[in-house]
KOLDRENVO-543122 format. One record per residue (C-alpha): residue number from 1; x, y, z. Coordinates in Angstrom, 1 decimal, always signed. Last residue first. Layout:
REM KOLDRENVO-543122
{NUM,{X,Y,Z}}
...
***
This chain:
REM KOLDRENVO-543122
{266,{-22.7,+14.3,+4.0}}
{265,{-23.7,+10.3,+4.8}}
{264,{-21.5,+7.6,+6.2}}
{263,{-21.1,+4.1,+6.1}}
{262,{-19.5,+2.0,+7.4}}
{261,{-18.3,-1.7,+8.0}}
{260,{-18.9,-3.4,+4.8}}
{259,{-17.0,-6.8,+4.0}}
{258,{-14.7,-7.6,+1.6}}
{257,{-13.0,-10.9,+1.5}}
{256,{-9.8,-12.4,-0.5}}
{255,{-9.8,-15.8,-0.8}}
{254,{-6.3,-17.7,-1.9}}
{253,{-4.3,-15.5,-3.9}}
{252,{-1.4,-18.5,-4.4}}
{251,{-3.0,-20.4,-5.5}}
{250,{-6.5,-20.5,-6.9}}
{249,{-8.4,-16.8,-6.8}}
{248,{-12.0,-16.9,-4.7}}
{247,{-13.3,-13.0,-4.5}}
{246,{-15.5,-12.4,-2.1}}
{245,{-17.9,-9.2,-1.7}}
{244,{-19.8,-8.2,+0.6}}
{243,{-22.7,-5.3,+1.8}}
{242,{-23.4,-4.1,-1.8}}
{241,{-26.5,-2.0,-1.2}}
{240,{-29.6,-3.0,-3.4}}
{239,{-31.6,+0.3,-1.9}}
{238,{-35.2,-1.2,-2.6}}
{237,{-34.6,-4.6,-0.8}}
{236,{-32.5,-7.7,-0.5}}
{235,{-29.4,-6.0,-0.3}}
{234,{-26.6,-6.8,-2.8}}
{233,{-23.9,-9.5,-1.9}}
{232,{-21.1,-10.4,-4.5}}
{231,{-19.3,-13.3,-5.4}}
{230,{-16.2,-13.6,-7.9}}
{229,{-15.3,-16.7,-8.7}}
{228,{-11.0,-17.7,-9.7}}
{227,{-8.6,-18.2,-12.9}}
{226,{-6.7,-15.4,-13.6}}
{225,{-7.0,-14.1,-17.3}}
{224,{-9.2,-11.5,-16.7}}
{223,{-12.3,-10.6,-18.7}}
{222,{-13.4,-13.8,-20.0}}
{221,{-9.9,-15.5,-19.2}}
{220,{-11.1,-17.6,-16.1}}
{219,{-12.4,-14.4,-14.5}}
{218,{-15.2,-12.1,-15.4}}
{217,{-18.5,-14.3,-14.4}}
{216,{-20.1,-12.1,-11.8}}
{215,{-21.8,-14.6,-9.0}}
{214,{-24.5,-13.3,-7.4}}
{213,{-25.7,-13.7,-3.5}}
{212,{-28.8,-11.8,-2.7}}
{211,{-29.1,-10.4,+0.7}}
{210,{-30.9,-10.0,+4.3}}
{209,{-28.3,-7.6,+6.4}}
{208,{-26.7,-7.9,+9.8}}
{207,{-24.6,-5.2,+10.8}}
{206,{-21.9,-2.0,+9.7}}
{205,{-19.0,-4.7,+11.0}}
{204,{-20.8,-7.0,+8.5}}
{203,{-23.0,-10.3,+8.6}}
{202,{-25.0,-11.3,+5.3}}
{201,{-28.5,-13.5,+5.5}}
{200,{-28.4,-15.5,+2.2}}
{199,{-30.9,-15.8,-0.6}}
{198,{-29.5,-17.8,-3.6}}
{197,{-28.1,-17.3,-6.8}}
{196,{-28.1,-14.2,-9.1}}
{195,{-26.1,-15.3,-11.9}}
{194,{-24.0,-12.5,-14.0}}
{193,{-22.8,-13.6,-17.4}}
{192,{-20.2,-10.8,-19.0}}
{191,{-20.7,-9.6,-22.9}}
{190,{-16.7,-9.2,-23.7}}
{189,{-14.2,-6.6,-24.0}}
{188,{-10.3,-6.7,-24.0}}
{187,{-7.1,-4.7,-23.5}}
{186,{-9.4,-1.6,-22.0}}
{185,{-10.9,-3.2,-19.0}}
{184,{-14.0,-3.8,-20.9}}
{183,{-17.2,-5.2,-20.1}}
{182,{-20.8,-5.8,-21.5}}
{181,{-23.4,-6.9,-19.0}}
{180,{-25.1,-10.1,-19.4}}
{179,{-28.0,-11.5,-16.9}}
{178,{-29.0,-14.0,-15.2}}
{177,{-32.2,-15.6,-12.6}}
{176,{-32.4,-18.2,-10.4}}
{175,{-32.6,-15.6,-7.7}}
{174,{-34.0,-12.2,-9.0}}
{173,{-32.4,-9.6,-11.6}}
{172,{-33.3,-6.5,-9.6}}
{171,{-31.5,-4.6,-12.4}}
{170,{-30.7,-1.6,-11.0}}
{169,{-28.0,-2.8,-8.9}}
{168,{-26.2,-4.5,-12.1}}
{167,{-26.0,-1.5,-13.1}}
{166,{-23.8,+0.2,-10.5}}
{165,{-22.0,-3.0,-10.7}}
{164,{-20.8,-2.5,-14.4}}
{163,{-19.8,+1.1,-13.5}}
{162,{-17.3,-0.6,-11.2}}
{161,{-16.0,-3.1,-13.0}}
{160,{-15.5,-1.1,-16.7}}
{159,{-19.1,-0.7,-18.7}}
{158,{-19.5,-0.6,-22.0}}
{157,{-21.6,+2.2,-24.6}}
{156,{-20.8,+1.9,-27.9}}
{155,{-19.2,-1.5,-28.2}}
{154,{-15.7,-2.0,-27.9}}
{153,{-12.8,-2.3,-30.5}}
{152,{-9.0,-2.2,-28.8}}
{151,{-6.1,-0.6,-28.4}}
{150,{-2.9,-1.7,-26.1}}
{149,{+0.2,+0.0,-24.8}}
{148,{+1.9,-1.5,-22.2}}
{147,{+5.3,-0.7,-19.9}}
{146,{+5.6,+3.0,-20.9}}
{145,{+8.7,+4.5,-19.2}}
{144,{+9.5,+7.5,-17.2}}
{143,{+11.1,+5.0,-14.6}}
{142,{+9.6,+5.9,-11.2}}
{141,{+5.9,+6.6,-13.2}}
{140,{+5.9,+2.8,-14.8}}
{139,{+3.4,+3.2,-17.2}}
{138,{+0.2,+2.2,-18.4}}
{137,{-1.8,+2.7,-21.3}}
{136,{-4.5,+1.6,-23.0}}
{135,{-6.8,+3.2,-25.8}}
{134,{-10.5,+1.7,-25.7}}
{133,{-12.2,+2.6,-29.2}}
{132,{-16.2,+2.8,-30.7}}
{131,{-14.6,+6.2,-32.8}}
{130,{-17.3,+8.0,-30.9}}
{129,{-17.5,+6.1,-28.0}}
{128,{-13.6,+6.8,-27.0}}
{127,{-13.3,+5.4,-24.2}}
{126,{-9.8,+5.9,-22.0}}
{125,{-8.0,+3.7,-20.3}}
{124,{-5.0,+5.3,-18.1}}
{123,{-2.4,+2.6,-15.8}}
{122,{-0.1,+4.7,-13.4}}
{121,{+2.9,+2.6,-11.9}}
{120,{+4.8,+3.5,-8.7}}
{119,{+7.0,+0.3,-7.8}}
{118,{+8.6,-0.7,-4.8}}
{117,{+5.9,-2.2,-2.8}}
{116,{+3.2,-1.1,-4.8}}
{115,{+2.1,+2.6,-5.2}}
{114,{-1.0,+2.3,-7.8}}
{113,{-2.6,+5.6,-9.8}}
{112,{-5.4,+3.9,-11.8}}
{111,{-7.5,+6.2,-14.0}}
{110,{-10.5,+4.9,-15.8}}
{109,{-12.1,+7.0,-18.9}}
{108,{-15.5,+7.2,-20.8}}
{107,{-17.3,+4.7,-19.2}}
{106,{-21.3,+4.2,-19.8}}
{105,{-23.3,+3.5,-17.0}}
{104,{-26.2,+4.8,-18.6}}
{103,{-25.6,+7.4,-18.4}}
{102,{-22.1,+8.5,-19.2}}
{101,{-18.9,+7.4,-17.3}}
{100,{-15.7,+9.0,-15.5}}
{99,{-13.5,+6.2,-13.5}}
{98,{-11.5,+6.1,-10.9}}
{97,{-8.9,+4.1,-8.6}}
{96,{-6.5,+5.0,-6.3}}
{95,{-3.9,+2.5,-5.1}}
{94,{-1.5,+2.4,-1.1}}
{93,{-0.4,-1.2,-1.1}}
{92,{+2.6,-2.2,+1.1}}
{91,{+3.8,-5.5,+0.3}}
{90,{+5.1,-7.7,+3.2}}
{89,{+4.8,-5.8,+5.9}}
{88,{+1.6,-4.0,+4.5}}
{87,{+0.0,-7.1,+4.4}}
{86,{+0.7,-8.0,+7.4}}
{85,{-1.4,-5.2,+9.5}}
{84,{-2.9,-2.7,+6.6}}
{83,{-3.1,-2.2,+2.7}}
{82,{-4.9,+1.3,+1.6}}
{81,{-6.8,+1.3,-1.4}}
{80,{-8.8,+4.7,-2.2}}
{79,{-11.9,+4.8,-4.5}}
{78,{-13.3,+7.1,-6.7}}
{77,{-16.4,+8.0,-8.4}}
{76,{-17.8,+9.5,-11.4}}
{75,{-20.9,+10.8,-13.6}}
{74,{-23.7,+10.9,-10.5}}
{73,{-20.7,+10.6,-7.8}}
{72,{-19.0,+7.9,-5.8}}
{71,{-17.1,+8.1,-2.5}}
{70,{-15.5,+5.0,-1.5}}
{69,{-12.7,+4.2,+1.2}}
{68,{-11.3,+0.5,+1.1}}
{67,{-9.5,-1.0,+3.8}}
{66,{-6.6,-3.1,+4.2}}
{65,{-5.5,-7.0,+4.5}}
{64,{-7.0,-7.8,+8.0}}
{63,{-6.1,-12.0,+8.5}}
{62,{-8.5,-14.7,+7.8}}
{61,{-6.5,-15.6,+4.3}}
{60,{-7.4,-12.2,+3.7}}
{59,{-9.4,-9.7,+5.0}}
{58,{-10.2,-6.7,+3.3}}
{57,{-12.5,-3.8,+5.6}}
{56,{-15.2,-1.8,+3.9}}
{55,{-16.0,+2.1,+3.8}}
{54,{-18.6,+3.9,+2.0}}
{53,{-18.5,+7.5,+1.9}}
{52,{-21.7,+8.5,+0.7}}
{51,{-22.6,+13.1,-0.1}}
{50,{-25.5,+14.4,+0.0}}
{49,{-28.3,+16.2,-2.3}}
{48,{-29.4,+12.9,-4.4}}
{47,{-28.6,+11.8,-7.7}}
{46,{-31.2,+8.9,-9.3}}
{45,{-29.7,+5.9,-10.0}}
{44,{-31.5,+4.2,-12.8}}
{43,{-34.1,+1.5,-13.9}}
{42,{-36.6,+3.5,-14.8}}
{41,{-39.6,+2.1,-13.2}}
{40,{-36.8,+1.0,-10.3}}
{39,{-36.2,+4.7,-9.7}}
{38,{-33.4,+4.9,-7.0}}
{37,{-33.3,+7.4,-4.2}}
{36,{-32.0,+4.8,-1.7}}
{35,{-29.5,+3.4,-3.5}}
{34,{-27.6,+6.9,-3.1}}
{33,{-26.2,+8.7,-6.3}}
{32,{-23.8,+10.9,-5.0}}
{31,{-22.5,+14.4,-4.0}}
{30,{-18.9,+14.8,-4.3}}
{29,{-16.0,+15.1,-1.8}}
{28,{-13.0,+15.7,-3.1}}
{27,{-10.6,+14.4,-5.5}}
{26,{-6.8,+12.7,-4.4}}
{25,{-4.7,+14.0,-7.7}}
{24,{-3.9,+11.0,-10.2}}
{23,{-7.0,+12.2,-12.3}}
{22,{-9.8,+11.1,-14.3}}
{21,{-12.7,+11.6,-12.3}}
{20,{-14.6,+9.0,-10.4}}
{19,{-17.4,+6.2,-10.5}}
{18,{-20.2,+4.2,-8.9}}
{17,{-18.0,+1.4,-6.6}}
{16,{-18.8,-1.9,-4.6}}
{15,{-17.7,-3.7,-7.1}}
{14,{-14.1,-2.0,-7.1}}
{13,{-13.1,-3.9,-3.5}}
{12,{-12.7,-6.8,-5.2}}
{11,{-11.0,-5.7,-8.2}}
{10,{-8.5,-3.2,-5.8}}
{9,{-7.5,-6.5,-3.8}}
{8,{-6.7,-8.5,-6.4}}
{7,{-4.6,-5.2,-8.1}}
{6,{-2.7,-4.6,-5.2}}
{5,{-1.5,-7.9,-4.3}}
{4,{-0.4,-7.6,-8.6}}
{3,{-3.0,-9.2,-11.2}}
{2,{-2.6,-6.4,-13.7}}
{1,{-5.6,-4.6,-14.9}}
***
C-alpha cells in the first residue's frame, strides 16, 4: 500500500473492517458477521441475518479529515474513504477498499480503487493459496499504465489489515498479553506482534465505551516501511467492537484519529 494522504488514512480506518469483493464497482448491502453473535469456544465470527454499517469520523492534526463507511460480510467487506473540510481542499480523497477471504480469516484477493487529488490509480493483490503466492499490481487507471508489479511467497492462509483485525477480535488476548498474526499486503509478509496494553475508558460520537488499548506492530519496515504506532481500541466485553483507532506517523503525517460515531443495523 502506498503511503499517499489517502493511503494513511485508508490503513487507519481499514482495522475497523471484516472484508469485501473484488471489484472497482460500489457493492451493495450485505449481511454481516456482527460481534455480537460471536462463539468465543470457537473463536470465530458467526454470520447473522442483518446487515452493519459502521461509520467513523478521521480527524487529523485536530481538524475533521473524512469519514469512513463500512459494511462487512461473512467472506468479504468493503469500505468507502471519503476526505472532508481541509483536507479535501488540499487533496481530495475519495478510495474504496475490499477484500475477499476464507475462514479463517484467510485473504484471497484485495481491491483498492483510489481517486487522489489528481491521480486515479487501482492497486489488485490477489492470493493464490494453492501455489502459496501474492501477485501485485497496481496501476495508474488515467494513464493505462502499470506503475508496480511485485510477487511474493506467503504462507497458506495470511491475513491483509483488515481480515487481520477480524481476528485479532476473536482472540480475547488480555492486557499484558501478545500475540502474532501473519500479514501480507502483497509486496511483503511477515508474522505481526500485537500487544494488548492497558484498560482505558474510550469516548466517541456513538458514546462512551470501557476498552482495551492494543498496539499492532506493522510499521517501522515490518509491514510498511513508514515509521509510526498503530493503536487500536476493542470493547471490553463479548462483542470486541473497534470503537478507535490512532495511528502516530513522524513528520509530516502527524496523528491521524479515528473514532466511531455510528452504527447502524439492516
Amino acid at each position: 500500500m502506498r503511503f499517499t494522504p489517502g493511503a494513511v488514512l485508508l490503513l487507519t480506518a481499514c482495522c475497523t473492517l471484516p472484508g469485501q469483493t473484488a471489484s472497482n464497482k460500489p457493492a451493495a448491502p450485505v449481511a454481516v458477521a456482527n460481534p455480537a453473535d460471536s462463539d468465543p469456544a470457537k473463536g470465530r465470527l458467526m454470520s447473522a441475518a442483518s446487515t452493519v454499517r459502521l461509520t467513523f469520523n478521521i480527524e487529523w492534526r485536530l481538524i475533521e479529515a473524512g469519514t469512513a463507511v463500512i459494511e462487512s460480510g461473512k467472506q468479504h467487506a468493503q469500505m468507502k474513504l471519503e476526505s472532508a473540510g481541509m483536507v479535501s481542499t488540499l487533496f481530495k480523497v475519495h478510495d474504496q477498499y475490499s477484500v475477499n477471504f476464507d475462514e479463517p480469516f484467510c485473504a484471497t484477493g484485495t481491491l483498492m480503487d483510489s481517486f487522489e487529488g489528481k491521480r486515479h490509480h487501482e492497486t489488485k493483490v490477489t492470493y493464490d493459496r494453492a501455489q502459496n503466492q501474492a501477485t501485485y499490481v497496481e496501476r495508474d487507471l488515467l494513464k493505462e499504465v502499470v506503475l508496480h508489479s511485485d510477487q511474493i511467497a506467503v504462507p497458506n492462509c495470511v491475513q491483509d489489515v483488515i481480515t487481520a483485525f477480524m481476528k485479532l477480535r476473536t482472540l480475547n488476548i488480555a492486557p499484558g498479553q501478545s500475540t502474532q498474526i501473519t500479514m501480507s499486503d502483497g509486496r511483503k509478509s511477515a508474522a505481526v506482534k500485537v500487544d494488548a496494553q492497558e484498560r482505558e475508558e474510550v469516548k466517541t460520537p456513538a458514546g462512551s465505551f470501557p476498552a482495551i488499548r492494543y498496539e499492532a506492530n506493522m510499521l517501522n519496515g515490518v509491514i510498511y516501511a513508514r515509521k509510526g504506532r498503530a493503536f487500536l481500541w476493542l470493547t471490553d466485553d463479548e462483542r470486541h467492537l473497534l470503537v478507535q483507532i490512532r495511528l502516530r506517523m513522524q513528520f509530516p503525517i502527524g496523528t491521524v484519529t479515528l473514532q466511531l460515531a455510528k452504527e447502524e443495523h439492516y
